[in-house]
C-alpha positions, 0 to 999 in steps of 0.5 A: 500500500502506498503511504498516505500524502499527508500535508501538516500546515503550520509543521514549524509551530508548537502544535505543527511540530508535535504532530509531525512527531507523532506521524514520524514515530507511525512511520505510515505516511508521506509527509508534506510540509512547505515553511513561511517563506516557501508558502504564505498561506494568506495568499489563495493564489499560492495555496492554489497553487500548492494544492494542485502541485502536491495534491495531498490526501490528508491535511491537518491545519495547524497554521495559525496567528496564535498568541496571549492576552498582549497578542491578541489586545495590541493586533486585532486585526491581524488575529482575526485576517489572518486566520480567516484568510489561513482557513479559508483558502486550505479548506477550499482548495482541499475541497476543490483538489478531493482531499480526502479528510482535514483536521481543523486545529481551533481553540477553547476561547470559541467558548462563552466568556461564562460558559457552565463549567466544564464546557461541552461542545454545545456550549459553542455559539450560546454566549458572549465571547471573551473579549480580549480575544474575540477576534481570533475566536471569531476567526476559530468558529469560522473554521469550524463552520467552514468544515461544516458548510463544506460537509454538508454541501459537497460531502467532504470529511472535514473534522474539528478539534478545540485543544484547551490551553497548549504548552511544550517544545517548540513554544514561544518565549517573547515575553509581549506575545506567548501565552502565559506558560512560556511566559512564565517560565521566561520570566520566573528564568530570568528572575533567578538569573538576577537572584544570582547576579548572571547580567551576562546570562539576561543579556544572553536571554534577550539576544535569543528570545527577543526584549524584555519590557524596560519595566521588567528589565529594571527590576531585574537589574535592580535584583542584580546590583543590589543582592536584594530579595528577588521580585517578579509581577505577573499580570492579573490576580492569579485567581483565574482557572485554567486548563493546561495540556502538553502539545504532544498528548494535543498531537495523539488525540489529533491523529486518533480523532484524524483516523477514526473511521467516518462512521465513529466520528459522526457517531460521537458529532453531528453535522452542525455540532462536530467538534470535539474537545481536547483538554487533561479535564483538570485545572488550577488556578493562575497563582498555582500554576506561577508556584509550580513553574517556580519550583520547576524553574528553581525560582524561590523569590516572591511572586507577586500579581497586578491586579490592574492587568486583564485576567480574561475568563474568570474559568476555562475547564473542558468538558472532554467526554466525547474524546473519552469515548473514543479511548483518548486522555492525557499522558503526561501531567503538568509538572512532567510537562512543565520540567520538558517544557524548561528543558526544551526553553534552556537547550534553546538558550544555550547548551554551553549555560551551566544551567541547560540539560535534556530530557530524555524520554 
């Protein structure tokens, strides 16, 4: 049997990349993947293009214009263009090239900003959205309804999947854009760096992850010079509750929810409510979550929060029975995730830095 054609959209990203992992360890597939550079999914004319040459069987779309409540605060527009733009043009041109089955990879702020708790999948459209990031959560419902539409009027077998709050190798540390873990991590890094007077390593850190904010460099030059107890803010109050889930259990349930036979995916869906939730179906709140990245970190100054910052949601739990079902749960808990997570961080930093080391599975 000829290996499937098997295009990974976004394969340079976070959750890209752990799915080329997990198809890579399969082994049965012949894997299409086409950098930024080489292909600005913006563009229709190109993506038309593409599809036409490579002609892929499968697609799993995981490009998109991710980021945190900064991100999404400071570039509206572009949240919701480009990933209206990204989705529009891989679904149709897998439609009009018979792709045979697509995985649209969304997102769990699609949700009511006070949805019942643990959210199901019914919850999808019976709300007002969160509104530090509607934009890009207009943008994910759109993709889910795009599957939708097309299954319904030209049979194609374009399925949905809302991951809860990502986090692993490959993610992005820029301090104004990532999402709260790699935020954390780098913060809560750098913070005991300036406990342990490394300026050096700091200026290093920034070299390779992009700037820190004056305010927060300040503080940590102040920690540097003066031996005072370190100190580092983090935004909100740490109350919210969230769900974490590491992007290589994201990247199996993936692939589980890509293979299913047609018959058992509209078993567990239905036409106009088919996607399925993807969580670890646990979560605590942000001021945990700091305390565990510390202790992982080895960070043991004072974490303290401002209030005047945006929390988003006060809770996002969901509720993953349908995945359940279908035989799939996380793997790999947080403080296993976060400890992979800080390897991954300081092999990128530096591998000569005293403090760099690696997991190996």
């Amino acid at each position: 049997m000829t290996p499937a054609r098997i295009y990974v959209a976004g394969h340079c990203g976070m959750v890209g990349s752990a799915i080329v992992r997990t198809l890579q360890q399969r082994g049965t597939a012949t894997l299409i993947t086409c950098t930024h550079a080489e292909l600005d999914l913006t563009q229709q004319a190109a993506v038309r293009a593409f599809f036409e040459a490579e002609r892929p069987e499968q697609v799993y779309l995981a490009a998109a214009k991710v980021g945190g409540i900064h991100a999404n605060q400071t570039y509206p527009a572009e949240f919701i263009y480009q990933n209206l733009m990204i989705e529009t043009h891989i679904i149709h041109e897998a439609w009009r090239v018979g792709v045979q089955k697509l995985l649209f990879l969304g997102s769990s702020c699609i949700y009511p900003r006070l949805a019942a708790q643990p959210i199901p999948e019914e919850a999808l459209l019976t709300g007002t959205l969160e509104a530090t990031n509607e934009p890009y959560a207009i943008a994910k419902i759109a993709g889910i309804k795009l599957c939708e539409s097309y299954n319904r009027q030209y049979g194609t077998d374009f399925r949905s999947v809302m991951p809860t709050n990502l986090y692993g190798p490959g993610d992005n540390y820029d301090l104004l854009d990532s999402h709260v873990i790699p935020a954390m991590i780098r913060k809560l890094h750098l913070a005991r760096l300036a406990a342990e007077h490394d300026w050096q390593a700091i200026e290093q850190d920034e070299a390779r992850h992009g700037t820190i904010p004056a305010d927060l460099k300040r503080q940590l030059y102040e920690t540097c010079v003066s031996g005072a107890e370190a100190s580092i803010t983090l935004w909100g109050t740490g109350t919210p509750r969230r769900e974490f889930l590491y992007v290589d259990d994201m990247a199996a349930a993936s692939v589980l929810v890509m293979n299913l036979d047609r018959a058992t995916y509209e078993a567990h869906t239905t036409p106009m409510l088919s996607h399925i939730n993807v969580g670890s179906g646990e979560d605590i709140t942000i001021r945990e979550l700091a305390n565990a990245v510390a202790k992982v970190v080895g960070y043991q100054g004072r974490l303290e929060f401002d209030p005047s910052k945006p929390d988003g949601v006060p809770r996002k739990l969901l509720d993953v029975s349908r995945l359940t079902a279908l035989g799939c749960s996380a793997t790999i808990d947080l403080e296993n995730g976060l400890t992979r997570s800080y390897a991954d961080f300081l092999n990128r930093c530096d591998f000569r830095h005293p403090h760099a080391f690696v997991i190996r599975a």
